[in-house]
C-alpha positions in Angstrom: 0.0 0.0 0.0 1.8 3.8 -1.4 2.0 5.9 2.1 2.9 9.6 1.1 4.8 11.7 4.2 5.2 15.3 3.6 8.0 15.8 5.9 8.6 19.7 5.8 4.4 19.9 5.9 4.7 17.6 9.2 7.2 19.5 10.6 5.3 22.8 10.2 2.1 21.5 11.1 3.7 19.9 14.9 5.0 23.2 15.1 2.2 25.1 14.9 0.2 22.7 17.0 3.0 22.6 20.2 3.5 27.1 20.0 -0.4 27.0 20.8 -0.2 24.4 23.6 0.3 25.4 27.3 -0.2 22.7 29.0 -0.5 19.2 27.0 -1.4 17.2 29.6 -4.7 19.6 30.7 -8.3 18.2 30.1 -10.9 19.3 27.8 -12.8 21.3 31.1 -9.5 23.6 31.3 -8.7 23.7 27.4 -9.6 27.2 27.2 -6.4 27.9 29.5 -4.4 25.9 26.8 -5.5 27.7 23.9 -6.1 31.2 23.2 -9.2 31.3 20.7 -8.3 34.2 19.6 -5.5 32.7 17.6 -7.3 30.4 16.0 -10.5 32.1 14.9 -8.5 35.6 14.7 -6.0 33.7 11.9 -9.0 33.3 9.6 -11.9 36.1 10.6 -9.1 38.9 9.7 -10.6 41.4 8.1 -13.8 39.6 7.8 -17.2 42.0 8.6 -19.1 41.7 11.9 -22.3 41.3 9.8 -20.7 38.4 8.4 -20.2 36.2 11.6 -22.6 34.6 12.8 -21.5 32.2 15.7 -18.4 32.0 17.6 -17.0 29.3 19.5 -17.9 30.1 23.7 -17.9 26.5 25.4 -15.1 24.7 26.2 -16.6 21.9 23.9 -16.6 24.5 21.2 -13.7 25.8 21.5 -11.8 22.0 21.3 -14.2 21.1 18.4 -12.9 24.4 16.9 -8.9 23.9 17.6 -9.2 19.9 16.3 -10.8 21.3 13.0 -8.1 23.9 13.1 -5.4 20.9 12.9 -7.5 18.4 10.8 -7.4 21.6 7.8 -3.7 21.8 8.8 -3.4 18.1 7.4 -5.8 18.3 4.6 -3.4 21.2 3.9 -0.6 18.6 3.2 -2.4 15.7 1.9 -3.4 17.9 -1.0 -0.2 18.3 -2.2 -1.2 15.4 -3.6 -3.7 15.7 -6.1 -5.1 12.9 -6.6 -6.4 13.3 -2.8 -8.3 16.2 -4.1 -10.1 14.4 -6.8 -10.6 11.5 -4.0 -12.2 14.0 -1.8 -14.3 15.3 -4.6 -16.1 12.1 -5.7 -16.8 11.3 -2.2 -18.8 14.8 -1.7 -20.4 14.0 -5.5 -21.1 10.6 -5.6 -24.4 11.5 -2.7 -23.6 9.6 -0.4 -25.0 12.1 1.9 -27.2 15.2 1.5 -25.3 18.7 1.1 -22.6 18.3 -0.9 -20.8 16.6 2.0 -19.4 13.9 3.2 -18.2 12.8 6.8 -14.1 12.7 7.9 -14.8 9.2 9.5 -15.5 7.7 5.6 -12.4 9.1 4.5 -10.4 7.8 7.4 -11.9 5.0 8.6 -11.6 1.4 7.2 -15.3 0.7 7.3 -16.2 3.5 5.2 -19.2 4.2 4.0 -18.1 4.6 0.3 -16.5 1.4 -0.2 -19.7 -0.2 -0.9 -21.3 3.2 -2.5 -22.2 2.2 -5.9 -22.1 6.2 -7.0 -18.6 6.6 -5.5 -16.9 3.3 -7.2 -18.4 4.2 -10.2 -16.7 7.8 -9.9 -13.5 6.4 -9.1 -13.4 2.8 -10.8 -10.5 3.2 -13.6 -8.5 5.6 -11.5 -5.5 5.9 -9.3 -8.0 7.1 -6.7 -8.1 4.9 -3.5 -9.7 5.3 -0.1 -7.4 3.0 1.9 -4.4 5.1 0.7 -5.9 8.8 1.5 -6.7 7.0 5.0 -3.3 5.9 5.3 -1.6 9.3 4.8 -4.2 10.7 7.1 -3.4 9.0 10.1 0.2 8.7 9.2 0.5 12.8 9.7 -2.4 12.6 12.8 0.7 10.4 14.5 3.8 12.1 13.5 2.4 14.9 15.9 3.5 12.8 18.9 0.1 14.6 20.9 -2.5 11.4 22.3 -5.1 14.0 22.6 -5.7 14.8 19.1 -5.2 10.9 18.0 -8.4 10.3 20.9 -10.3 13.0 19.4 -9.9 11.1 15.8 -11.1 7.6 17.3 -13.6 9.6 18.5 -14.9 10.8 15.3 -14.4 7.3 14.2 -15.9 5.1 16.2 -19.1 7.8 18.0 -22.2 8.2 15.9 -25.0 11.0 16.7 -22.7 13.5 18.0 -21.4 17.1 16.9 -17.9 15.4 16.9 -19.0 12.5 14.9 -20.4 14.9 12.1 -16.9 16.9 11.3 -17.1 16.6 7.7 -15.8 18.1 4.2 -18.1 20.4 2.6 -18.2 21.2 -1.4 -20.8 23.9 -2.0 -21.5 24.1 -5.5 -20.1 21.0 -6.1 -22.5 20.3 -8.8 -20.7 23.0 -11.1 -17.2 21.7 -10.4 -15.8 18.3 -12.1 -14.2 15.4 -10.0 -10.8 16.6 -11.9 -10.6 19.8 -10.6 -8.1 20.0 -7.8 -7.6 23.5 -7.8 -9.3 23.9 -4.5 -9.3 26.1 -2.1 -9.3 24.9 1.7 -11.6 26.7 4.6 -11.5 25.4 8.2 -14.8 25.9 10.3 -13.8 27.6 13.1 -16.9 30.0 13.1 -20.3 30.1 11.9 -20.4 32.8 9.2 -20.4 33.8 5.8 -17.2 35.2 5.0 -13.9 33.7 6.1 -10.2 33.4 5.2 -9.1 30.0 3.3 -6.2 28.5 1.9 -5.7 29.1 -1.8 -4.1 26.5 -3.0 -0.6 27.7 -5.0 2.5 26.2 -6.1 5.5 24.0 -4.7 8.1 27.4 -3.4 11.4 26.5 -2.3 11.0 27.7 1.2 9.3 24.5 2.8 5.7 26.6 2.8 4.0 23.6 1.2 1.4 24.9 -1.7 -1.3 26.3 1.0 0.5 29.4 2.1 -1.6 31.9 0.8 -4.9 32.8 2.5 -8.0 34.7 0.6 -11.3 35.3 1.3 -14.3 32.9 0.8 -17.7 33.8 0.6 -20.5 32.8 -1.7 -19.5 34.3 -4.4 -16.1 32.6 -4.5 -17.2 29.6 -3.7 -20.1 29.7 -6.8 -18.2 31.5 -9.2 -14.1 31.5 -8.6 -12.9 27.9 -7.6 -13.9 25.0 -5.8 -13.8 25.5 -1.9 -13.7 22.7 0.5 -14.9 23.6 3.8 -13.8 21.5 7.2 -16.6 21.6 9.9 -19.9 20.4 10.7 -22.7 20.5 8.7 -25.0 18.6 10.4 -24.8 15.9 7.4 -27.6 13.1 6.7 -27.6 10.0 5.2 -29.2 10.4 1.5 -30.8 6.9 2.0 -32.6 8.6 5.1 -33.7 11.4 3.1 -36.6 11.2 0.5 -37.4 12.2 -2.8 -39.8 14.3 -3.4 -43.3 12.6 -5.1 -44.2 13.9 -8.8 -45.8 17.3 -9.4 -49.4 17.6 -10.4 -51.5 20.1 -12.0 -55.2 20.9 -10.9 -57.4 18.5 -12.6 -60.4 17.1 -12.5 -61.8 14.2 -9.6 -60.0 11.0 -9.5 -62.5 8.4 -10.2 -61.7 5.8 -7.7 -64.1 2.5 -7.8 -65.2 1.3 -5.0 -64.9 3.9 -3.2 -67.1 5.1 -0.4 -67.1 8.4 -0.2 -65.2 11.2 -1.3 -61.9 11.9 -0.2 -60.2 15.8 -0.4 -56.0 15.5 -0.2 -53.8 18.1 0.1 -49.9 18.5 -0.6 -47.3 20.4 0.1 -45.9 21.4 -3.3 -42.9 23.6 -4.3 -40.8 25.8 -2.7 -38.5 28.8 -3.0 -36.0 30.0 -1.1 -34.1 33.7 -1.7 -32.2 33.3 1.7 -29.1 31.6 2.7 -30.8 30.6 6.4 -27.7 28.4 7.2 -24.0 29.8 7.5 -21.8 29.1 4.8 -19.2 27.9 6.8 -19.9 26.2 10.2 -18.5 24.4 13.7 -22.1 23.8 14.7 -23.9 21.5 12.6 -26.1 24.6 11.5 -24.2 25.3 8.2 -24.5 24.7 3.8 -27.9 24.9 2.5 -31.0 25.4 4.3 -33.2 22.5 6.1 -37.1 24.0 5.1 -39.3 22.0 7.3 -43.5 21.9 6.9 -45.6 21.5 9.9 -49.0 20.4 10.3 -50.8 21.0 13.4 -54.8 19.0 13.3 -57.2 18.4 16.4 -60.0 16.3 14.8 -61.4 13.8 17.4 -59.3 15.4 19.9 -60.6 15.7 23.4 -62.8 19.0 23.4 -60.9 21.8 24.8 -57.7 19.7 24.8 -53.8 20.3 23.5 -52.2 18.4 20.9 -48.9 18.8 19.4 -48.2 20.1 15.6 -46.4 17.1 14.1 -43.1 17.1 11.4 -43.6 15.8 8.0 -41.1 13.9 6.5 -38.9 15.9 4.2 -37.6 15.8 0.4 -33.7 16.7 0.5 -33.1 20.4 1.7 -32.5 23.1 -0.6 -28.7 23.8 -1.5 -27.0 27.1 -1.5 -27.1 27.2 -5.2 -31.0 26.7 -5.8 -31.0 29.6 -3.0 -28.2 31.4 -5.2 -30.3 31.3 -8.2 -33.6 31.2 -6.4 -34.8 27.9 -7.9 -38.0 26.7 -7.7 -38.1 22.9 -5.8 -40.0 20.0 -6.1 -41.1 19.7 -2.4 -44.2 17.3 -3.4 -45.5 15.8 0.5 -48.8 14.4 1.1 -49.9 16.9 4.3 -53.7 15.3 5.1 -54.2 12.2 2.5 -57.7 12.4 3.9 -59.2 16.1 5.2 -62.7 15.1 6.5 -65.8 17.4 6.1 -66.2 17.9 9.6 -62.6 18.9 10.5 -62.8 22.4 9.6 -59.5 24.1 10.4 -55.8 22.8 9.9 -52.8 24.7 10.7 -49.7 24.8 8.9 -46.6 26.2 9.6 -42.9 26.3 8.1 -39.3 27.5 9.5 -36.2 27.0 9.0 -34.4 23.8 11.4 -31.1 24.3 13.5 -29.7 22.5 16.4 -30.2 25.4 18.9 -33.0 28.0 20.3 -36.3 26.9 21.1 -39.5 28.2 20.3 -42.8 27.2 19.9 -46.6 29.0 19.1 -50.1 28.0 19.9 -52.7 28.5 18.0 -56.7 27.2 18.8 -58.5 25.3 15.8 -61.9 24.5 15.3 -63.2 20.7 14.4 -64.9 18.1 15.3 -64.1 17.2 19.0 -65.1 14.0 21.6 -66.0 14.4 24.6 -64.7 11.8 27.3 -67.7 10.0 27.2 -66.8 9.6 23.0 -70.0 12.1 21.8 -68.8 13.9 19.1 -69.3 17.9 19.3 -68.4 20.9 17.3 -65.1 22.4 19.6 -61.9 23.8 19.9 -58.4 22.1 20.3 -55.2 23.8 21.0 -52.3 23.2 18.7 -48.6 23.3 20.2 -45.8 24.1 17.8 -42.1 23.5 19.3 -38.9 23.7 16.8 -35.9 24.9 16.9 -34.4 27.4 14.4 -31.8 30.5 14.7 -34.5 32.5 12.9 -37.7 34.0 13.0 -40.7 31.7 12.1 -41.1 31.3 8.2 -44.9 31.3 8.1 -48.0 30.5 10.0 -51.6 30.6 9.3 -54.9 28.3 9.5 -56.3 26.6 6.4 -60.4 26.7 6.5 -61.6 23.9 4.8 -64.4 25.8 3.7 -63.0 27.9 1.0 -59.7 26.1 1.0 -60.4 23.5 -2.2 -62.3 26.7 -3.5 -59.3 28.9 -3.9 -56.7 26.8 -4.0 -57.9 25.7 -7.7 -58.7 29.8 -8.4 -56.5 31.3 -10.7 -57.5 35.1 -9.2 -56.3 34.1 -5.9 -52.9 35.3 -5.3 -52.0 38.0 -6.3 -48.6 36.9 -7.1 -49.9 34.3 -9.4 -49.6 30.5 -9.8 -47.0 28.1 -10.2 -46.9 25.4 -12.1 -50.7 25.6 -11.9 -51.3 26.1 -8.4 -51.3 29.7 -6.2 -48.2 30.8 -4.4 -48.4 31.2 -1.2 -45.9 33.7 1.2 -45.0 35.4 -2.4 -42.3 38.3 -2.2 -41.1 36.4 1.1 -37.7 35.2 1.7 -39.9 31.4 1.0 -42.4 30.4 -1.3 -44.4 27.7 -1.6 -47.3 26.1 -3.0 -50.1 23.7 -1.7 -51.5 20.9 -4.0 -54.7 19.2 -3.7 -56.9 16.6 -5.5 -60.0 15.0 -4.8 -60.6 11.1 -5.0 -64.2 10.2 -5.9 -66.2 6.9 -5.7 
């Protein structure tokens, strides 16, 4: 097996490490005493707007996570002297194995990977000099040739934990899709802050004076990273299987009822149906999990047969894949296509509906009162009211809010004078000249 060693980039990076290290032997709880965070996150927000920041590290947690992303860019830095490492890196993000243009350090370094039995990322790399077991090998080779435990235990850690912020320190490729596998003229960003606009390491040419090729720092934003050259981002993301993730169903036009033999009775249905986003929600660059493109979540809140004058709680849908910084770049319209109520009954006359943004932090939550069709403890059915309780959390305000009257709702949701900003593909849009859009889609299933 080929084992590349970078000796002057070693040296350099075990330098750097030890001249920020007071005490190697400290724990975690005193590793603020150890390191100054201003080093770290001063090194790459130079220069950077406050408007731009979003987050900075203030836990001792934080500001480990931070300082072990700090080294882990230090040895991408030498590993891509190499550039078929790049192009390794590149089909991992692109072959979808996971959602946002991303893909988890513990794939590329561990020997269980993920990707090995990825059909998208051997068929990326079949053919090729690219191979997973030797990019692991040089990885931990460097990790070692620090001579510092802690960092090798924060490593296994990222290996071997699942459902943790630690575990979820991956590579990030926004606008990946616009980039070829072959392109290894990337440009490396550690996460040491939540925020738009940050200082990265623009990849150069072999100098003479042992500065390996990532000497030069310039700054990354969006419009680098869409338009200039391929960015690689080291943080958290708060990455997701794609095999956990859904696909959206197919679009549909208004139409006519659904003849449906031997059915009973007729059934109303409502869908979510498109959405889109003008606003970046998420940071470009993150340490948090709360970072890349933006997680747009639908809620449904419905009290039919609840216990009159009772509380119930809104309930999640499940999702189609979030929405990338690009389609927010360009302000793409998305196929969101959910079923919301496969069955909204005649006598269930309100439903509430609500949509924000998802993060890992800051909790919220709104009640609202609906009217429907209600039991009482006894089981007689009455005309009542139900409370609906909404909790999420989200870094932002909430995206929209509002209750659906059954009513009018099948009326107006086929009218073509409805909204005033119009229809999409065939249906009104909803929250128009918002930071989202969105549509609803129904149909009706008769016997």
């Amino acid at each position: 097996m080929k084992k590349i060693i970078i000796p002057i980039a070693v040296a350099a990076l075990a330098t750097a490490f030890y001249s920020c290290k007071k005490n190697p032997t400290s724990s975690l709880a005193t590793f603020s005493d150890k390191v100054e965070l201003g080093d770290i996150t001063g090194r790459y927000l130079s220069g950077v707007p406050d408007n731009a920041i979003r987050f900075l590290p203030e836990s001792d947690e934080e500001k480990h996570r931070v300082a072990m992303i700090d080294k882990i860019t230090d040895i991408f830095k030498a590993l891509y002297e190499d550039d078929n490492n790049i192009k390794l890196v590149n089909a991992a993000v692109k072959c979808g194995l996971y959602s946002d243009e991303t893909i988890l350090l513990k794939d590329l370094i561990d020997g269980n990977s993920l990707l090995k039995s990825y059909p998208g990322f051997n068929a990326l790399t079949e053919g090729t000099s690219l191979n997973l077991d030797d990019f692991s090998t040089q990885f931990w080779d460097i990790a070692h040739n620090l001579g510092e435990p802690e960092f090798i235990e924060f490593l296994n850690e990222i290996v071997t934990q699942t459902n943790t912020i630690n575990s979820q320190i991956s590579v990030y490729f926004p606008y990946s899709v616009d980039y070829a596998v072959t392109n290894a003229d990337v440009t490396l960003v550690a996460g040491v802050a939540d925020t738009d606009e940050i200082l990265g390491f623009q990849k150069g040419v072999q100098s003479d004076n042992g500065g390996g090729i990532y000497g030069t720092m310039i700054t990354v934003n969006d419009d680098y990273a869409a338009t200039t050259k391929p960015v690689h981002i080291i943080g958290v993301n708060g990455t997701v299987l794609r095999a956990n993730t859904v696909s959206p169903l197919a679009d549909f036009w208004p139409g006519g009822d659904i003849l449906t033999p031997g059915l009973s009775r007729e059934v109303k249905q409502v869908y979510t149906g498109d959405v889109r986003c003008k606003r970046q929600y998420d940071a470009l660059v993150s340490f948090t999990g709360n970072g890349g493109g933006s997680e747009i979540r639908f809620v449904k809140g419905d009290g039919y047969l609840a216990t009159d004058g009772g509380h119930v709680n809104a309930s999640g849908m499940v999702q189609p894949n979030d929405i990338s910084r690009k389609d927010i770049r360009q302000q793409n319209w998305i196929n969101w296509t959910r079923e919301f109520d496969p069955d909204w009954e005649a006598d269930n006359f309100q439903m509430f509906v609500g949509i924000y943004e998802e993060d890992n932090r800051n909790d919220g939550s709104v009640a609202v009162s609906l009217s429907t069709t209600t039991k009482s403890d006894n089981g007689q059915k009455k005309t009542g009211e139900v409370g609906i309780k909404w909790n999420y959390k989200t870094d932002d305000a909430v995206i929209f809010q509002d209750i659906l009257n059954r009513d009018v709702f099948f009326v107006l949701n086929r009218s073509s004078t409805f909204s005033i900003c119009g229809n999409h593909e065939g249906w009104p849009k909803r929250n128009c000249n918002a930071d989202v859009e969105f549509t609803l889609a129904d149909r009706t299933l008769a016997p």
